[in-house]
C-alpha positions as CSV (number, residue, x, y, z in Angstrom):
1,X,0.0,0.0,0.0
2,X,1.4,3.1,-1.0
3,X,1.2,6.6,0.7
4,X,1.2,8.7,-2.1
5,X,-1.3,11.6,-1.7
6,X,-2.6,11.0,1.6
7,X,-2.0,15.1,2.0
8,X,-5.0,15.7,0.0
9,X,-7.4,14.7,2.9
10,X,-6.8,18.3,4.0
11,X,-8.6,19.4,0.6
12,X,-11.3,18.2,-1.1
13,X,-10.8,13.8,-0.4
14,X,-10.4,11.5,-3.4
15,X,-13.9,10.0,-5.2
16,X,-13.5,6.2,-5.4
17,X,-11.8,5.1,-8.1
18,X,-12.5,1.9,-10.4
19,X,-10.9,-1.5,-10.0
20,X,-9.0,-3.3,-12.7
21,X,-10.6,-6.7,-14.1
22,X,-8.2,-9.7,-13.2
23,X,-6.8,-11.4,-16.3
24,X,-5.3,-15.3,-16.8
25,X,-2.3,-16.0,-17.3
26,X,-0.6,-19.6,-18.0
27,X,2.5,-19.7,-15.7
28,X,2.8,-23.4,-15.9
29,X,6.4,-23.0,-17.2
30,X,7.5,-21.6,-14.2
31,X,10.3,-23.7,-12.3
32,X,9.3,-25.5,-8.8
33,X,11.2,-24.1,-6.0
34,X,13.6,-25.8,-4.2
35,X,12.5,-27.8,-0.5
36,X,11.8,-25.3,2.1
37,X,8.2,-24.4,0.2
38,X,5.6,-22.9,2.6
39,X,3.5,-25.8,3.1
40,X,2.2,-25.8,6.4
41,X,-1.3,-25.5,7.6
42,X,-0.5,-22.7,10.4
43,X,-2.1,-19.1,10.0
44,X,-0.1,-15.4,9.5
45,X,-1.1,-13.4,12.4
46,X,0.9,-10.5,11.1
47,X,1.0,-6.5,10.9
48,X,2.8,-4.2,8.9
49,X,5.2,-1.5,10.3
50,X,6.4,0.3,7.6
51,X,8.6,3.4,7.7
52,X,8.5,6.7,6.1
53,X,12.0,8.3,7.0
54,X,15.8,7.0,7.2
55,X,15.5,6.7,11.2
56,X,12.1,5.5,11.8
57,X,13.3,1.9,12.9
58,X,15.8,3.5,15.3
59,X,12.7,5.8,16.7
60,X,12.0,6.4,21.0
61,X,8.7,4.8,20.2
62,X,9.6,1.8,18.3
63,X,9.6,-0.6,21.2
64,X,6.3,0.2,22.4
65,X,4.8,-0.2,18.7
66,X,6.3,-4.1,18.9
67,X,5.3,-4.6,22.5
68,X,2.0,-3.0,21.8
69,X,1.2,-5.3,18.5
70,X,2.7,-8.3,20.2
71,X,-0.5,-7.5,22.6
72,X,-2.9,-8.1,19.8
73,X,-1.5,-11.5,19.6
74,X,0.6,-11.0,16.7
75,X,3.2,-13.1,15.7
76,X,4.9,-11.8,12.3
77,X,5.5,-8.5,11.7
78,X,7.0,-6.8,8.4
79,X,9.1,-4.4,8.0
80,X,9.7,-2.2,4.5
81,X,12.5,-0.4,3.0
82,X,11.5,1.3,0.7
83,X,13.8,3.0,-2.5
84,X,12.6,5.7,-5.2
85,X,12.3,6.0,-9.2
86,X,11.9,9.7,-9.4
87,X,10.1,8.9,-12.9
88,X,7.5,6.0,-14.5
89,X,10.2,5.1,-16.9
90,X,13.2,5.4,-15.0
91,X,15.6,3.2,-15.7
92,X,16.8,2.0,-11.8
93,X,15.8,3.2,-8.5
94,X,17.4,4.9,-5.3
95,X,17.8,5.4,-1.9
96,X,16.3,8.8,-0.2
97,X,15.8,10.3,3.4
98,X,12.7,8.6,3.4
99,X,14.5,5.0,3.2
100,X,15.4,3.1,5.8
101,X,18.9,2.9,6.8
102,X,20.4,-0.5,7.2
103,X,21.8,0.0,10.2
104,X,18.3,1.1,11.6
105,X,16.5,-1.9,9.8
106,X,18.8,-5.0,11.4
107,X,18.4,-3.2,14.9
108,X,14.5,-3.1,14.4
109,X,14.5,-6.9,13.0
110,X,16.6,-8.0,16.0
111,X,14.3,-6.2,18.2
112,X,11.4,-8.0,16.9
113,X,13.3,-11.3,17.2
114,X,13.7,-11.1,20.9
115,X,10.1,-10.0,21.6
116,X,9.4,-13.5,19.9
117,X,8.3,-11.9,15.9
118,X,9.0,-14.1,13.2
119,X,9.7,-11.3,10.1
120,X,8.7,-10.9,6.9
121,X,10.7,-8.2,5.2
122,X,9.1,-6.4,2.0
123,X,11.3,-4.3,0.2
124,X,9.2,-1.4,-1.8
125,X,9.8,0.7,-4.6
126,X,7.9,3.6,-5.4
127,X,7.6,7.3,-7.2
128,X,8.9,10.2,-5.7
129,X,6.1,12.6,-5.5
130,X,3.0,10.4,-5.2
131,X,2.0,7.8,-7.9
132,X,0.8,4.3,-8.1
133,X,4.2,2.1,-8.2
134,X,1.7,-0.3,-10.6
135,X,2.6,2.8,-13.0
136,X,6.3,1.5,-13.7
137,X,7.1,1.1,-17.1
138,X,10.8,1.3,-17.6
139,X,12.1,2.9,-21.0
140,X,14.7,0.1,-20.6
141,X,13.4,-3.0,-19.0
142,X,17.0,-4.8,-18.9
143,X,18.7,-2.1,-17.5
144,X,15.6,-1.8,-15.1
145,X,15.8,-5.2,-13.9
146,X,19.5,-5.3,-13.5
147,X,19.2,-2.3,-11.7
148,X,16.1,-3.8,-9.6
149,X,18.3,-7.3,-8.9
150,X,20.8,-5.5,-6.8
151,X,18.2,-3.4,-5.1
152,X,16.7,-7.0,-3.9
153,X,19.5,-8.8,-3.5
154,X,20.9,-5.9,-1.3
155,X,17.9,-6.9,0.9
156,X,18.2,-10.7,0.5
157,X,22.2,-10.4,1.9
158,X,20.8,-8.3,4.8
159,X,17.7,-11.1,5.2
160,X,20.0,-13.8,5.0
161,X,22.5,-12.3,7.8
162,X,19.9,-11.2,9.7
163,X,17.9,-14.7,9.5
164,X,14.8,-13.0,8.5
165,X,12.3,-15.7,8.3
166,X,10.6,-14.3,5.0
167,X,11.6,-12.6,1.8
168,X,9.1,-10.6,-0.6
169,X,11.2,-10.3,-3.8
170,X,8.7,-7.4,-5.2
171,X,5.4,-5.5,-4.4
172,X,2.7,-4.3,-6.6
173,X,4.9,-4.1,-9.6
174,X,2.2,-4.3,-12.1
175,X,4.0,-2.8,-14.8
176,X,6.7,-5.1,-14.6
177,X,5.4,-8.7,-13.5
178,X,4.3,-9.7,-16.6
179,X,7.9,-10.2,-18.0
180,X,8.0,-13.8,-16.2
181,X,11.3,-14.8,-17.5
182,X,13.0,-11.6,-16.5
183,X,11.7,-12.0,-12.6
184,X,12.4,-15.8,-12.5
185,X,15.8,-14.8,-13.1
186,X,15.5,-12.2,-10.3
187,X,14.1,-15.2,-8.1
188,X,17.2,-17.2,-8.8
189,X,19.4,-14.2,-7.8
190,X,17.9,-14.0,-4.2
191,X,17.8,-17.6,-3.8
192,X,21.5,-17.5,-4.3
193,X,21.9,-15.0,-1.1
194,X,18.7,-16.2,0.9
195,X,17.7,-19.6,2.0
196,X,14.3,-18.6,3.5
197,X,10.8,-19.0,1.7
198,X,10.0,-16.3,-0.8
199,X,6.8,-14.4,-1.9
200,X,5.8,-11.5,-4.5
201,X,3.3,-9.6,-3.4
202,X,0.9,-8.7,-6.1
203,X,-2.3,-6.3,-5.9
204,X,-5.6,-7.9,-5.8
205,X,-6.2,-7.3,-9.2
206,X,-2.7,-8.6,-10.3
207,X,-2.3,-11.7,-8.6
208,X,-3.8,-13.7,-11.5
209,X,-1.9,-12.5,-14.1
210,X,1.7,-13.3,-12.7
211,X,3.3,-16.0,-14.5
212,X,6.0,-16.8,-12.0
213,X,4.1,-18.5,-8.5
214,X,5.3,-21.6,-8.9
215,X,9.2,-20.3,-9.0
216,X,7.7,-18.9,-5.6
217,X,7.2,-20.5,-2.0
218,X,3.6,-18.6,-1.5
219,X,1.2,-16.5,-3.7
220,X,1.1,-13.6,-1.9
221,X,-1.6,-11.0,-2.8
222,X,-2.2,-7.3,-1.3
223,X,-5.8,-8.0,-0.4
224,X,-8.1,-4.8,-1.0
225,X,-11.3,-5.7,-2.9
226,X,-13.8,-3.9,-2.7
227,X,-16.2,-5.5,-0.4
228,X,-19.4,-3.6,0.1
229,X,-20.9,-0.9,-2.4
230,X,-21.9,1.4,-0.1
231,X,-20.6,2.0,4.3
232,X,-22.1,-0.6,6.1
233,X,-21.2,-2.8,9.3
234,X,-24.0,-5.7,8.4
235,X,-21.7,-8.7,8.3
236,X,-24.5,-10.4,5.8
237,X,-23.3,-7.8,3.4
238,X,-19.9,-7.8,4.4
239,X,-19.7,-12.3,4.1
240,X,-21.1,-12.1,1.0
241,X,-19.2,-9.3,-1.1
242,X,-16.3,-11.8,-0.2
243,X,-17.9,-15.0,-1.0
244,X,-17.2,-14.7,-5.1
245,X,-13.2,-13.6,-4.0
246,X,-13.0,-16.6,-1.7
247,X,-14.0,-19.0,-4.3
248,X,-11.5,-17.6,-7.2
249,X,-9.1,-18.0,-4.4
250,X,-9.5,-21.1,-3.2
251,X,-9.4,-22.7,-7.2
252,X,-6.4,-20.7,-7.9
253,X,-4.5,-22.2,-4.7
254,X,-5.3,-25.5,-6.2
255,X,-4.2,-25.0,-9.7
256,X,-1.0,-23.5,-8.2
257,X,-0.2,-25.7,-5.7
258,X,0.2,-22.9,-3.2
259,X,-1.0,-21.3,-0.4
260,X,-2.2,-17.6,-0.5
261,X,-0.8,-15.2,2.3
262,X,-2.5,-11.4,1.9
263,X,0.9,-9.8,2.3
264,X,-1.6,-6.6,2.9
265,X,-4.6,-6.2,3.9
266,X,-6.2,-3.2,5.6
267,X,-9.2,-0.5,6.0
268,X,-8.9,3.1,7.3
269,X,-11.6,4.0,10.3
270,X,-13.4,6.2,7.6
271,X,-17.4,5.7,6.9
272,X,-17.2,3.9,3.3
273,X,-14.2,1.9,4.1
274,X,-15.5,-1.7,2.7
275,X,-15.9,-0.1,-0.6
276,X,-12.5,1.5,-1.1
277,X,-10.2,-0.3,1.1
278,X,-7.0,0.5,-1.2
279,X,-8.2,4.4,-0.5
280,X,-6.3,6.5,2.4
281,X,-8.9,9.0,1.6
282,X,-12.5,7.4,0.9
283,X,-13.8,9.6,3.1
284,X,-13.9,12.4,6.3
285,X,-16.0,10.5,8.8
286,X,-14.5,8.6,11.2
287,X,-15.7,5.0,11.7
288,X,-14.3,2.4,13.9
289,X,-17.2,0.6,13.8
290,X,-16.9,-0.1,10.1
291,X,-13.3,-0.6,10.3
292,X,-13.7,-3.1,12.8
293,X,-16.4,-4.8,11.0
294,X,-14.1,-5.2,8.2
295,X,-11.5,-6.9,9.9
296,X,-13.9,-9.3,11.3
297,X,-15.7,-10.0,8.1
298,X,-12.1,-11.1,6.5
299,X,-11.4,-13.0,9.3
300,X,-14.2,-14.7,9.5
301,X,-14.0,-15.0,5.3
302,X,-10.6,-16.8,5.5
303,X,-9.6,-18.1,8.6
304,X,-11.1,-22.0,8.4
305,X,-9.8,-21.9,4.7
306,X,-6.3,-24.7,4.5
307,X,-4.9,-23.0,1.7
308,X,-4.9,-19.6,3.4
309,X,-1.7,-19.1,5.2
310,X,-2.8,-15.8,7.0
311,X,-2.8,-11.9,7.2
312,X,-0.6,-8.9,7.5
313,X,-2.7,-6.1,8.0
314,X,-1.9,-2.6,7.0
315,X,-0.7,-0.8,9.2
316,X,0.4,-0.3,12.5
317,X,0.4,3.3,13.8
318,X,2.5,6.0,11.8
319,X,6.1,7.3,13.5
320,X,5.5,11.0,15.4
321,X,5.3,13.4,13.1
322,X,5.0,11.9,9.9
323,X,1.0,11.4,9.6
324,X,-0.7,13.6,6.9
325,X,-4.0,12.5,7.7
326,X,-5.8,12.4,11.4
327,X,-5.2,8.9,13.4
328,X,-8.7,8.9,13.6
329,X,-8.8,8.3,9.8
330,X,-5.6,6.1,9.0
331,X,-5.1,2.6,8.9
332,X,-4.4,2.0,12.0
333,X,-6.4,0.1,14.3
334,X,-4.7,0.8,17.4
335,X,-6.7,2.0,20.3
336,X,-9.3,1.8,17.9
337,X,-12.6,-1.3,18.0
338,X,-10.3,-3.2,15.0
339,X,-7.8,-3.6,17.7
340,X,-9.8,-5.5,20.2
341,X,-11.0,-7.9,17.5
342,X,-7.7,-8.9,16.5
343,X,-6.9,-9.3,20.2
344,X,-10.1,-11.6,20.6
345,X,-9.2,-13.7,17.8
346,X,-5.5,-13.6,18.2
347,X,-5.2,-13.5,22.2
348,X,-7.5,-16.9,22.7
C-alpha cells in the first residue's frame, strides 16, 4: 500500500476510483522451488510496520509499537525499505531520506526477534512525488531489472544475515510482473543470497496475471477488494461481497499448488471503508465501527480456509510526526474497535 497523496485529505478527499478486471495467465512454465516451500497449515497473524524516514526503525517509540502489537496476539510482523524512481520510466531506483537505513532496519528486526516476531521483510519501490508504483514502465526493462536485482539482493544479503524468516522479492509491480522470464531470473538471484521462503506480493487485481508463482514458496496478494458498495457494518453484506473472492481464491491455490498469504490487507476508520479499502482517503468521517467490522468479516472470510496461510494487516500506527492525515482516519487500528478484535481472535 502506497502513501502517495494522503495530504489531499486536508482538501477536497479523493472519489472512489474503479478497479481493474483480473486477467489469466498460463505460468505453468514456471520452475518448482527448491525444498523449504511454505507448506504448512498454520495461520499469519501479522502487521505491517512500515517506515517513512531513514530513522524511523531507530525511533524512542519503536519498542512500544512491537510490544503493543505483540498485545494483539501478533506473531509476524513486516518491515519495508522502501527506494525511489523519481520517474515512471526510470531506468533504476534509489535510496532517499525517506528510506530506511540498514543499520536502523537489522536493529529493528533484532528487536522484533527477541520480543518472539517471526519477520517478513518487504522491500518497496515507489515514485517520488505520489503515484501508483503499478505505473512503472521502464524505458529500458533490462537495464531496469538489473538495476532492480541489486536493489533486492541488497535486501536478500541483509535477510540472510539477519535470519529473517521471510523474503518478498517485489510488491505491486504491475508494470513489470508480466515479464516472467525476466523475474524468474531475479528469483534465482535472491535464492542464491537467501535460503528462506520467498513471496511477491501482487495487488488484488494482479495476482492472476503473474506467470511466475510456482518459481515462488507462496502466492502472496495485497488483499483490498472492494467488499461492500456502499458504508455498512452488516456482516451479511460484508460475508457475501467476499464469498465470489473466496472462491476464485481457493481454485487458484489449487491449480497453483500454493498457499495464498494477503501480504496486505487493511481499511482506514473512515465511513465507506469496505468499498474502497485501497483508499487512504475514501472519506472524512471517522468509523471504527466499520473498520472493525471489516477486519472481522475477513477473518471470519478466510480463517477455516487450509490454503490460506494468514494476514498482514496494513498498518500499525504511523512514527510521530509523519502522519498527513488524522489517526482517527488512517489505517491503523490501534486504540481503535479493530484492535480489540484482532486481540479476541488472536489472544484466545
Amino acid at each position: 500500500m502506497r502513501r502517495a497523496a494522503v495530504a489531499a485529505l486536508a482538501a477536497a478527499l479523493l472519489t472512489l476510483s474503479g478497479c481493474s478486471g483480473e486477467g489469466v495467465h498460463d505460468d505453468s512454465a514456471a520452475p518448482t522451488p527448491p525444498a523449504g516451500t511454505e507448506s504448512g497449515r498454520s495461520v499469519r497473524h501479522g502487521m505491517t510496520l512500515p517506515s517513512w524516514a531513514r530513522t524511523d526503525y531507530d525511533s524512542p517509540v519503536a519498542g512500544t509499537y512491537l510490544r503493543d502489537i505483540r498485545a494483539t496476539g501478533a506473531d509476524w510482523i513486516v518491515f519495508t525499505p522502501t527506494w525511489y524512481q523519481d520517474r515512471r520510466t526510470d531506468d533504476g531506483m534509489h535510496t532517499t531520506e525517506e528510506t530506511a537505513s540498514d543499520g536502523s532496519l537489522r536493529r529493528i528486526v533484532r528487536r522484533a526477534h527477541r520480543a518472539g516476531f517471526k519477520v517478513l521483510l518487504k522491500p518497496h519501490v515507489d515514485l517520488r512525488g505520489g503515484g501508483d508504483r503499478a505505473g512503472i514502465r521502464p524505458g529500458d526493462p533490462a537495464a531496469w531489472f538489473t538495476a532492480y536485482r541489486r536493489f533486492i539482493t541488497h535486501y536478500a544479503d541483509l535477510a540472510a544475515a539477519e535470519h529473517v524468516e521471510q523474503l518478498a522479492v517485489g510488491t505491486e509491480l504491475a508494470g513489470t510482473s508480466g515479464d516472467t522470464a525476466a523475474w524468474t531470473k531475479v528469483i534465482g538471484a535472491v535464492r542464491e543470497r537467501y535460503g528462506g521462503p520467498l513471496t511477491y506480493a501482487a495487488n488484488f487485481d494482479e495476482y492472476s496475471g503473474i506467470g511466475f508463482w510456482r518459481a515462488l514458496d507462496v502466492v502472496g496478494i495485497d488483499a483490498y477488494w472492494p467488499v461492500a458498495g456502499k458504508a455498512t457494518t452488516d456482516p451479511d453484506v460484508l460475508r457475501r461481497g467476499w464469498a465470489p473472492v473466496v472462491r476464485r481464491l481457493a481454485a487458484f491455490a489449487a491449480r497453483q499448488d500454493r498457499r495464498i498469504l494477503f501480504t496486505e490487507a487493511g481499511y482506514t476508520s473512515q465511513h465507506g471503508t469496505a468499498t474502497a479499502p485501497y483508499s487512504w482517503t475514501v472519506g472524512t468521517r471517522p468509523d471504527g465501527a466499520e473498520q472493525a467490522a471489516a477486519y472481522r468479516a475477513l477473518l471470519d472470510a478466510f480463517e477455516q480456509r487450509t490454503w490460506w496461510a494468514g494476514v498482514c494487516w496494513w498498518m500499525w500506527d504511523d512514527w510521530p510526526d509523519s502522519g498527513e492525515i488524522p489517526r482517527r482516519l488512517t489505517y491503523s487500528p490501534h486504540g481503535k474497535p479493530a484492535e480489540q478484535v484482532l486481540r479476541d481472535r488472536w489472544t484466545t
